[in-house]
MDTraj code that builds the backbone (N, CA, C; nanometers):
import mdtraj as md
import numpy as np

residues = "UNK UNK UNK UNK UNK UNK UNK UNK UNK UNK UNK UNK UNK UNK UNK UNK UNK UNK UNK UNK UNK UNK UNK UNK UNK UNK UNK UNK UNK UNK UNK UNK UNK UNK UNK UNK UNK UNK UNK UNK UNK UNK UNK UNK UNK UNK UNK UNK UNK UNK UNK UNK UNK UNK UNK UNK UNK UNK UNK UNK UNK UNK UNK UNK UNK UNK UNK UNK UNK UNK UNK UNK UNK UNK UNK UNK UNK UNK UNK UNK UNK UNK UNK UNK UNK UNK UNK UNK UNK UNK UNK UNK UNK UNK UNK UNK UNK UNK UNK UNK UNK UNK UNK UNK UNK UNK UNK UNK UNK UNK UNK UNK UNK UNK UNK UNK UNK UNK UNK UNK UNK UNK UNK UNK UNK UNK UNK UNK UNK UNK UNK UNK UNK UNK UNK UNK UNK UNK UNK UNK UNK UNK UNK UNK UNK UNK UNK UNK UNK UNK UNK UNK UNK UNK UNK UNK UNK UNK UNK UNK UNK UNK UNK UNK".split()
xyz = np.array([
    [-3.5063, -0.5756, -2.0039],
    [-3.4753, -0.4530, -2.0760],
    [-3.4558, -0.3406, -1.9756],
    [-3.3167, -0.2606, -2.0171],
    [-3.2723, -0.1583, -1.9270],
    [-3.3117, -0.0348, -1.9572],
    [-3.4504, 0.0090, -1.9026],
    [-3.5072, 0.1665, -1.9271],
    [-3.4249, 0.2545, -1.9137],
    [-3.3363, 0.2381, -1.8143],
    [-3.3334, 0.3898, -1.7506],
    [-3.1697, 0.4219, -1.8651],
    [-3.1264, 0.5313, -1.8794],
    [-3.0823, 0.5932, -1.9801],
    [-2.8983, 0.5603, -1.9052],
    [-2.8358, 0.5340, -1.9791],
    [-2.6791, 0.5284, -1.9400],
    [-2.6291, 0.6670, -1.9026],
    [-2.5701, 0.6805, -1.7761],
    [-2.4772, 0.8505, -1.7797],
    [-2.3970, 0.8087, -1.8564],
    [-2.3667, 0.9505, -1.8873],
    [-2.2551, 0.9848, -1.9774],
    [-2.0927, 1.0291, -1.9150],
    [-2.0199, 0.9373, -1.8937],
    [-1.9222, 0.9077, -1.7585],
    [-1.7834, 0.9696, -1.8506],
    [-1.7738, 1.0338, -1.9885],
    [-1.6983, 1.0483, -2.0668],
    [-1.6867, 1.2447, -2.0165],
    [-1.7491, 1.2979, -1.9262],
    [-1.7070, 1.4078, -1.9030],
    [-1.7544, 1.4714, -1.8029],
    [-1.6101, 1.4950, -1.6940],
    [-1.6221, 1.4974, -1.5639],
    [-1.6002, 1.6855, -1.5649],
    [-1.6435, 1.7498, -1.4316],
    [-1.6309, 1.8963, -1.4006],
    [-1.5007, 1.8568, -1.3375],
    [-1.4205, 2.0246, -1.3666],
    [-1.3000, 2.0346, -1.2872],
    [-1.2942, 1.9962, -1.1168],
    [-1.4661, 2.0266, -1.0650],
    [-1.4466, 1.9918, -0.9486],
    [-1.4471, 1.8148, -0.9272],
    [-1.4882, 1.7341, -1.0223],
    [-1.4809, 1.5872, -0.9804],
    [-1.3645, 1.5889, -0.9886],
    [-1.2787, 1.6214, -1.0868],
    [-1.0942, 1.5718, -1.0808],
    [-0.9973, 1.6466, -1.0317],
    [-1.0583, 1.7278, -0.9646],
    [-0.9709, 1.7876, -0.8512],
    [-0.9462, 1.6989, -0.7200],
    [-1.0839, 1.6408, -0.6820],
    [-1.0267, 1.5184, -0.6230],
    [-0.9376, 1.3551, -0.6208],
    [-0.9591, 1.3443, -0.7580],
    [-0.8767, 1.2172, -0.8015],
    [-0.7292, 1.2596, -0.7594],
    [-0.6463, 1.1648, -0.7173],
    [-0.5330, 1.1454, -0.6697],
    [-0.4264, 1.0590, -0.7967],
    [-0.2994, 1.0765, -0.8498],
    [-0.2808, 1.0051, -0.8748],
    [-0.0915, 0.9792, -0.8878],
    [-0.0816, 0.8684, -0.8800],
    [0.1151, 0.8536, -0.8702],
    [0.1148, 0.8455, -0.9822],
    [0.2383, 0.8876, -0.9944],
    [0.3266, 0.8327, -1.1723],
    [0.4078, 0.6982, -1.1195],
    [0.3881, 0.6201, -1.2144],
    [0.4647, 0.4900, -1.2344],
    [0.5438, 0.4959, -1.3228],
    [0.7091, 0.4816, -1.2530],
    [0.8317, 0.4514, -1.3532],
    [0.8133, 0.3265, -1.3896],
    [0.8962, 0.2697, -1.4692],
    [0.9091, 0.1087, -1.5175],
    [0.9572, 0.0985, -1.3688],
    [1.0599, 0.1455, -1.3389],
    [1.1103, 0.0687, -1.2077],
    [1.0151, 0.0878, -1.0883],
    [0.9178, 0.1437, -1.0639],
    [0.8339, 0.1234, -0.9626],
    [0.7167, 0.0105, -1.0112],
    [0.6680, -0.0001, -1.1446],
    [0.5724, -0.0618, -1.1968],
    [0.6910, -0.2180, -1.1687],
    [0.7932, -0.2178, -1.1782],
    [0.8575, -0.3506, -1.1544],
    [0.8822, -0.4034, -1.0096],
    [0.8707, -0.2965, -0.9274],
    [0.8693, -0.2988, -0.7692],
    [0.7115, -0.3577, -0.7559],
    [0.6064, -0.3131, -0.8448],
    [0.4386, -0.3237, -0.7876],
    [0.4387, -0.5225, -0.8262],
    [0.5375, -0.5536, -0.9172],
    [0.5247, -0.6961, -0.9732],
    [0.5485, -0.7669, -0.8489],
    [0.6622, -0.7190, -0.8189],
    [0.7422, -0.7961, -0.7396],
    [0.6951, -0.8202, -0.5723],
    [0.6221, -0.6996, -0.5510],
    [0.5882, -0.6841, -0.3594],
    [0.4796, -0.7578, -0.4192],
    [0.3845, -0.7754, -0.5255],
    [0.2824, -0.8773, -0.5666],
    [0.3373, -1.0124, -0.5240],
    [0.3820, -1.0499, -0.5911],
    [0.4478, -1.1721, -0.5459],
    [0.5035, -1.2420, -0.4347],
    [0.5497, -1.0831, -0.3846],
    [0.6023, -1.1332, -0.2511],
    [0.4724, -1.1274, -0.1357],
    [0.3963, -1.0638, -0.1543],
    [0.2919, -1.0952, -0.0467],
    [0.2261, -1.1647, -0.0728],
    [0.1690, -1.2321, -0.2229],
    [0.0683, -1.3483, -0.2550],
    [0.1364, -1.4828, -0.2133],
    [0.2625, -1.4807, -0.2440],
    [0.3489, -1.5961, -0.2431],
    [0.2530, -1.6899, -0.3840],
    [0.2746, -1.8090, -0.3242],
    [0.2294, -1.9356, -0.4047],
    [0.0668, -1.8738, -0.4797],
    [0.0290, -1.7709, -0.4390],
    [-0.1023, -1.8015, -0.4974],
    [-0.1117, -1.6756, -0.5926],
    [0.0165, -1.5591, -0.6365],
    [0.0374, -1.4639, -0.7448],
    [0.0136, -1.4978, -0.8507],
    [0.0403, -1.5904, -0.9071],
    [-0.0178, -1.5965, -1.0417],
    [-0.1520, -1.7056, -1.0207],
    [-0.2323, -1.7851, -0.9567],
    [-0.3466, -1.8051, -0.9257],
    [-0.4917, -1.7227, -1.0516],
    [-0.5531, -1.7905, -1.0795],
    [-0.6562, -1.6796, -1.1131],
    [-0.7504, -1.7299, -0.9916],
    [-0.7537, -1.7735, -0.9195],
    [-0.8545, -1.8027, -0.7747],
    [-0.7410, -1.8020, -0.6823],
    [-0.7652, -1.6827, -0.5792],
    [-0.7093, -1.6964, -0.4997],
    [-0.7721, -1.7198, -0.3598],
    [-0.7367, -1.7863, -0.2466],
    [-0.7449, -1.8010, -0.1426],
    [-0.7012, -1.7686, 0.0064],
    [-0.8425, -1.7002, 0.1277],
    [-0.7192, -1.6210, 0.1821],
    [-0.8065, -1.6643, 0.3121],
    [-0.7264, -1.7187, 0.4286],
    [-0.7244, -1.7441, 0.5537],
    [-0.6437, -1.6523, 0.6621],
    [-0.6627, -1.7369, 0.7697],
    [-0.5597, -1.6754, 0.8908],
    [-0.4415, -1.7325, 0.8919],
    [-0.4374, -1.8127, 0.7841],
    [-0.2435, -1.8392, 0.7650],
    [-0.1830, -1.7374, 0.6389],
    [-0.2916, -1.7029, 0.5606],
    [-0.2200, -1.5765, 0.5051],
    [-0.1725, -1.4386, 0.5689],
    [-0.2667, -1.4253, 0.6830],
    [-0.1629, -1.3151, 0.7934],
    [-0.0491, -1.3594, 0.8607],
    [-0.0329, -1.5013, 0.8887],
    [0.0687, -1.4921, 0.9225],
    [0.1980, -1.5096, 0.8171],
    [0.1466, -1.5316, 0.7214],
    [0.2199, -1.5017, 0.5959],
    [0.2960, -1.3832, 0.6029],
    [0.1746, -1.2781, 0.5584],
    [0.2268, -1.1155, 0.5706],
    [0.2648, -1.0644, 0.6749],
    [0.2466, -1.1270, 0.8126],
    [0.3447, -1.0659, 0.9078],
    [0.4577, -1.1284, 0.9400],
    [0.4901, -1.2589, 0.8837],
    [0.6473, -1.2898, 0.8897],
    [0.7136, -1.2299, 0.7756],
    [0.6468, -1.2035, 0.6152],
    [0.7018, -1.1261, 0.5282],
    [0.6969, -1.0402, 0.5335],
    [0.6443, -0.9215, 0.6176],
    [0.6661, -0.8406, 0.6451],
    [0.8402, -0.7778, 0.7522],
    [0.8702, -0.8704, 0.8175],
    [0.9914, -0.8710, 0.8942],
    [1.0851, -0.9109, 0.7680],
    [1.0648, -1.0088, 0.7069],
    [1.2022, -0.9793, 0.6134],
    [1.2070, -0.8851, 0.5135],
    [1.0960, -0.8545, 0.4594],
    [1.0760, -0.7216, 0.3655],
    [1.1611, -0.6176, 0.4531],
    [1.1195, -0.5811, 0.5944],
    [1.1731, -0.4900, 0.6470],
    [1.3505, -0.5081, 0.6765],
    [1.3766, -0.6283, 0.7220],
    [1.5021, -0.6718, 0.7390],
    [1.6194, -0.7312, 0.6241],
    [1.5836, -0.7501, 0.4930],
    [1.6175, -0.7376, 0.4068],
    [1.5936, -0.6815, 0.2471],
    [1.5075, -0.6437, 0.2078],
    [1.4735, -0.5833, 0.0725],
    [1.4919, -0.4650, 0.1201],
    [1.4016, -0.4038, 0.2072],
    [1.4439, -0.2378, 0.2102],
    [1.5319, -0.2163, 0.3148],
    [1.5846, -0.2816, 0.3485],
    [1.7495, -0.2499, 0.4511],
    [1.8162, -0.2623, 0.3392],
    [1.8271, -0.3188, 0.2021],
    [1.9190, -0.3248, 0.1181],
    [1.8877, -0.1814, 0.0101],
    [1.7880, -0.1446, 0.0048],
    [1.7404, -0.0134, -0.0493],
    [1.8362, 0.0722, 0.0069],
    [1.9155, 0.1108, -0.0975],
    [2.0270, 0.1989, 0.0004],
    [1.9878, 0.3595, -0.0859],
    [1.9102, 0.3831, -0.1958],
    [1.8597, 0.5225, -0.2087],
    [1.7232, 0.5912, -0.1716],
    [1.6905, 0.6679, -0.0765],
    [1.5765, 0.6967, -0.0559],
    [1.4714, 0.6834, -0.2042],
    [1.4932, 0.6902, -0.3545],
    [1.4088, 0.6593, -0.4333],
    [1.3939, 0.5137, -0.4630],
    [1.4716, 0.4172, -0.4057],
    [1.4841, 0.2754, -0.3669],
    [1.3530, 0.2179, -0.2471],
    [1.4093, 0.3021, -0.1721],
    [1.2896, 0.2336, -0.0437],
    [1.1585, 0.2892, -0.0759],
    [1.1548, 0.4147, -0.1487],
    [1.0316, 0.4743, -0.2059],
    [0.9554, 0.4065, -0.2889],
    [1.0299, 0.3129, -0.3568],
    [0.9504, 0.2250, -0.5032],
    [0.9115, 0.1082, -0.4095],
    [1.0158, 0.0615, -0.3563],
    [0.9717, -0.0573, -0.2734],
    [0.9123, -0.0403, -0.1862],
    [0.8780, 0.0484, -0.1073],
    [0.7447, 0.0750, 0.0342],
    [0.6553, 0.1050, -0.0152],
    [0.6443, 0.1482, -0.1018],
    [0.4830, 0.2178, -0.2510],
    [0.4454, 0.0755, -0.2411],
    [0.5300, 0.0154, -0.3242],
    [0.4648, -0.1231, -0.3518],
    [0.4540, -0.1886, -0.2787],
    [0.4921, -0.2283, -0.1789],
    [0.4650, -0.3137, -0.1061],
    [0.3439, -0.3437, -0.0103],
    [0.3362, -0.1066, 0.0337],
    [0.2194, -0.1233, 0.0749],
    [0.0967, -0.1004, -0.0168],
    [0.1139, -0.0894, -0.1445],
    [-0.0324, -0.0763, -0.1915],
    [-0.0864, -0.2261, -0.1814],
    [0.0225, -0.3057, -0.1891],
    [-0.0428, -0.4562, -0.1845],
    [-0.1118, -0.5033, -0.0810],
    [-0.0336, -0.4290, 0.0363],
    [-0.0700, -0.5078, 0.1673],
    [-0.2515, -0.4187, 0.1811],
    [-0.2605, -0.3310, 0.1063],
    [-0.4278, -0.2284, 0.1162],
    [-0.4600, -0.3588, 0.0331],
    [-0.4235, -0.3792, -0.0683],
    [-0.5271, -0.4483, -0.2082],
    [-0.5712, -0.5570, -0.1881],
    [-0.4866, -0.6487, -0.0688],
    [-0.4968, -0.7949, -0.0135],
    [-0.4849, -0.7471, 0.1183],
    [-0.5755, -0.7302, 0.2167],
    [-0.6177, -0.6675, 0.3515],
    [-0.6951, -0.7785, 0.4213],
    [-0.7383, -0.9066, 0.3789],
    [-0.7781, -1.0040, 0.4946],
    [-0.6901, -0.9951, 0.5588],
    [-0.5730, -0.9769, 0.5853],
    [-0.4628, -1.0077, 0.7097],
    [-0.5571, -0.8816, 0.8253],
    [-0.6287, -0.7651, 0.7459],
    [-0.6528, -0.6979, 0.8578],
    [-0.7644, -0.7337, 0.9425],
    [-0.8123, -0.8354, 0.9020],
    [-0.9743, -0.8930, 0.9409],
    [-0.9542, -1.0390, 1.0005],
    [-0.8534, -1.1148, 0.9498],
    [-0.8612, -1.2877, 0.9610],
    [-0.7181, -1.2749, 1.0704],
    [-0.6938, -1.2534, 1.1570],
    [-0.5603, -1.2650, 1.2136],
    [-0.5749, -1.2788, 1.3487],
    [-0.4942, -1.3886, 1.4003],
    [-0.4579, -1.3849, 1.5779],
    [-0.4306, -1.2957, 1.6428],
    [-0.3946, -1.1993, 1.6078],
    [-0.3798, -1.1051, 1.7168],
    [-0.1847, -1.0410, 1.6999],
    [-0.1215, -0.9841, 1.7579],
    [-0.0153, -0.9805, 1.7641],
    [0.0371, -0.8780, 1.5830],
    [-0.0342, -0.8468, 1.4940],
    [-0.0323, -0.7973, 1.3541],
    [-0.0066, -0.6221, 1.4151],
    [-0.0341, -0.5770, 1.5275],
    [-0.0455, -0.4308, 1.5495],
    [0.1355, -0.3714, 1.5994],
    [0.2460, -0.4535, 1.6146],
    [0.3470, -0.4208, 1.6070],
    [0.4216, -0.3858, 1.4383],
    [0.3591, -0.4594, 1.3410],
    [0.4278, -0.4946, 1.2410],
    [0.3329, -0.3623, 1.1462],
    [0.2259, -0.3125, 1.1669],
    [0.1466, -0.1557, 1.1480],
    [0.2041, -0.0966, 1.2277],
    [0.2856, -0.0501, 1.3236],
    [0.3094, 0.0588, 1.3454],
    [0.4325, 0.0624, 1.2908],
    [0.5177, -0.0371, 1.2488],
    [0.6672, -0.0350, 1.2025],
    [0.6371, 0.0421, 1.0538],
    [0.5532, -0.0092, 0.9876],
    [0.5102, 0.0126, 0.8861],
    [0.4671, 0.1693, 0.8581],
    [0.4206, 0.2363, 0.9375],
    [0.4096, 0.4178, 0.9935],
    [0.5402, 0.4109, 0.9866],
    [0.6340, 0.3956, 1.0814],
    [0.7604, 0.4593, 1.1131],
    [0.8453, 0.4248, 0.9674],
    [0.8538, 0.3147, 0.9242],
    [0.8722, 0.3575, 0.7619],
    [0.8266, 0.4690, 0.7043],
    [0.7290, 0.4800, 0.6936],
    [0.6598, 0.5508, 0.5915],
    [0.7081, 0.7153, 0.6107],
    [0.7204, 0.7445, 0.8223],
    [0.7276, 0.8490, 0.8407],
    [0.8510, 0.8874, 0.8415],
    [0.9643, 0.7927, 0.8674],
    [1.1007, 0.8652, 0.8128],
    [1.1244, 0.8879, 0.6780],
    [1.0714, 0.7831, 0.6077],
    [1.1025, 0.7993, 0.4728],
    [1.0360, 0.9097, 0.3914],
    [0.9558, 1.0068, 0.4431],
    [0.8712, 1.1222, 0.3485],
    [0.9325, 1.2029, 0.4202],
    [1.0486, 1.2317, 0.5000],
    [1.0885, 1.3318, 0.5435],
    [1.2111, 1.4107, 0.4191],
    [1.2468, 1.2788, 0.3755],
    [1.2986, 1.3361, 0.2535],
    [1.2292, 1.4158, 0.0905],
    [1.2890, 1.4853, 0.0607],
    [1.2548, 1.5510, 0.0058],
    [1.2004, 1.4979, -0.1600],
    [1.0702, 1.5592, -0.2417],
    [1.0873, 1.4669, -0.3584],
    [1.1777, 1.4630, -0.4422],
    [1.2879, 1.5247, -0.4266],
    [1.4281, 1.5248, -0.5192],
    [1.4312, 1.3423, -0.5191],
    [1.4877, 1.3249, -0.3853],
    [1.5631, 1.2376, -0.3347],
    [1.4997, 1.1120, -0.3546],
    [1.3678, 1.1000, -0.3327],
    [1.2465, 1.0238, -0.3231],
    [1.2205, 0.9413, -0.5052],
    [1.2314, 1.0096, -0.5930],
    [1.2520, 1.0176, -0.7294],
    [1.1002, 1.0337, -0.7361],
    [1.0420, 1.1514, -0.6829],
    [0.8933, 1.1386, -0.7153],
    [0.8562, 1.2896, -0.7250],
    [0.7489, 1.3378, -0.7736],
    [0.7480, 1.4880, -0.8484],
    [0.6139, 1.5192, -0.7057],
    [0.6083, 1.6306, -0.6900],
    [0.5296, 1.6960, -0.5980],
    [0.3940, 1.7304, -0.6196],
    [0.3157, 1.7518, -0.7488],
    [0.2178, 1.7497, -0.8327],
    [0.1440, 1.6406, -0.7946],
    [0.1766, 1.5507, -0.7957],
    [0.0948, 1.4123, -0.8632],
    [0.1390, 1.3267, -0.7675],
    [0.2598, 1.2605, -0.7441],
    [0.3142, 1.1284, -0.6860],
    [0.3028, 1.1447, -0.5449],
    [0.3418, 1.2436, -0.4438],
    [0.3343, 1.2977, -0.3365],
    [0.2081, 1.2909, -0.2622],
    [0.1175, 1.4010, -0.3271],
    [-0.0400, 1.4472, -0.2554],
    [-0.0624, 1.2490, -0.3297],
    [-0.0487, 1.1538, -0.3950],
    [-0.1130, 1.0764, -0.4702],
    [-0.1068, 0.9410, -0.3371],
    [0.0328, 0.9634, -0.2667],
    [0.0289, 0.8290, -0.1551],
    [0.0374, 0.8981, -0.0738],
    [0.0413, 1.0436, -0.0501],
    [-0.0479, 1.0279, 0.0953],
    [-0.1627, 0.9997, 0.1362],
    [-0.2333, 1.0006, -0.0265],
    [-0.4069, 0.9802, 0.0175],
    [-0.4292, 0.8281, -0.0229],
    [-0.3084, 0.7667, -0.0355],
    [-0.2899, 0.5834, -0.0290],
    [-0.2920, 0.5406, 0.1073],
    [-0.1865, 0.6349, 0.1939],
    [-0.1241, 0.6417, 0.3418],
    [-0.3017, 0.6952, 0.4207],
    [-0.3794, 0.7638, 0.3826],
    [-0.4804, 0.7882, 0.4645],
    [-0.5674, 0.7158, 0.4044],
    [-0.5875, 0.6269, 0.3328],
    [-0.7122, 0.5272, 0.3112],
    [-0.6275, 0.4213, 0.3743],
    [-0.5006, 0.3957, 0.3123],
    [-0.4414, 0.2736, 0.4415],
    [-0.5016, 0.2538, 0.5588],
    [-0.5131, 0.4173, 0.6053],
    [-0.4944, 0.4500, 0.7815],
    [-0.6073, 0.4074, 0.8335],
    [-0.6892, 0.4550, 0.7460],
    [-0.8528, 0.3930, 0.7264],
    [-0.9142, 0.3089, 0.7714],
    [-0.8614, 0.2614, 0.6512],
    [-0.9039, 0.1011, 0.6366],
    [-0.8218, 0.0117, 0.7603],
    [-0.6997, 0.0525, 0.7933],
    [-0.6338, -0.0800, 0.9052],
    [-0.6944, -0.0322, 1.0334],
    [-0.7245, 0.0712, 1.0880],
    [-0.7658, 0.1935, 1.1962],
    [-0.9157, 0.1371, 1.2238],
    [-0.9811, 0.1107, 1.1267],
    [-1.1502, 0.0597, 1.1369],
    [-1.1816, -0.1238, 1.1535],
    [-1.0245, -0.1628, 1.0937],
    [-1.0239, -0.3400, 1.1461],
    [-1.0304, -0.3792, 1.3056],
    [-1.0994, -0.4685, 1.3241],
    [-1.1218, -0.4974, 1.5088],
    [-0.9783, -0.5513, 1.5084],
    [-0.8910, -0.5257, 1.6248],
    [-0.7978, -0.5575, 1.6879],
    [-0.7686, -0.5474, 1.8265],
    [-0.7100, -0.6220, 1.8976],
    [-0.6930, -0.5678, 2.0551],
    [-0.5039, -0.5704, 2.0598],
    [-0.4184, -0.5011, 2.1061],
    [-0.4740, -0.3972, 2.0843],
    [-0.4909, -0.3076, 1.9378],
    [-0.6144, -0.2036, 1.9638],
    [-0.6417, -0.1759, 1.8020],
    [-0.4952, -0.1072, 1.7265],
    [-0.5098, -0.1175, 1.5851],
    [-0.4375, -0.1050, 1.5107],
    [-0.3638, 0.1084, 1.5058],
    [-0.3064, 0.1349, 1.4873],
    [-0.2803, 0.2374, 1.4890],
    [-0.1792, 0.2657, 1.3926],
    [-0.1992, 0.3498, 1.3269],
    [-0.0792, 0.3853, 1.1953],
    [-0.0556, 0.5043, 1.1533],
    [0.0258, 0.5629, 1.2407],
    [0.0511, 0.7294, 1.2417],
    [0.1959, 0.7442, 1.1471],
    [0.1583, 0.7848, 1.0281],
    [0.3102, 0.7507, 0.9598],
    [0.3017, 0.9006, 0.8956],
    [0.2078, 1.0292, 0.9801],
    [0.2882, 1.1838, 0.9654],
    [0.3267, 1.2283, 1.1074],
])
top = md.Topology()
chain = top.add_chain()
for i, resn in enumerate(residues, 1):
    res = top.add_residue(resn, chain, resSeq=i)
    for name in ("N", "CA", "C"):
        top.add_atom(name, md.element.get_by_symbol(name[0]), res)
traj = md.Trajectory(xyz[None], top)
């Protein structure tokens, strides 16, 4: 028996949700989040047990070169490479053993991954198809827990991901 009394989690101060962050999802980005799913789980996306080794980094760092060399080289509108680099990298945060289980050699394919990120926010949110409110401040603070989280994984050499 559970004494102690439940909070009441149904009402937050303006100062707790001033910090929450959050993107808007079009259908077409929510169809980009399906798809970079898939493409980084491969065989094990629809799985309800999934399994993850040091051949799943090298998974994500050879799919990572064709992601870069074909899906978003074919992104020919900056709100194109925007849906597809959102998604792709929230996946690569959400499934992150590659940043822990890996041979070595993963710290070229993070910094490519910055230089995405950092040409592509140079455009403006017109162009981007994303609103300045919400979607903007919402992955940069995706882009600095990314930075985080890959920045604090042991690597030699260590990981670095400067994508302002």
């Amino acid at each position: 028996e559970d004494d102690e009394e439940e909070k009441d989690t149904s009402k937050y101060t303006a100062e707790q949700m001033s910090i929450l962050r959050y993107v808007l999802i079009t259908q077409k980005r929510n169809d980009r989040l399906d798809e970079m799913r898939a493409f980084i789980l491969g065989d094990q996306a629809d799985h309800g047990m999934m399994m993850f080794n040091t051949s799943f980094s090298h998974e994500v760092q050879g799919g990572f070169y064709d992601f870069k060399s074909s899906l978003y080289a074919k992104a020919k509108t900056p709100a194109n490479k925007f849906d597809l680099l959102y998604a792709y990298t929230y996946h690569l945060k959400e499934y992150d053993v590659w940043m822990h289980d890996n041979e070595g050699g993963m710290e070229g394919m993070v910094k490519d991954l910055a230089s995405m990120w950092k040409r592509l926010l140079k455009n403006d949110d017109e162009k981007l198809g994303i609103d300045a409110e919400y979607t903007r401040p919402g992955v940069v603070q995706l882009l600095e827990d990314f930075k985080e989280l890959v920045e604090s994984a042991y690597s030699e050499p260590p990981f670095k991901f400067k994508f302002q």
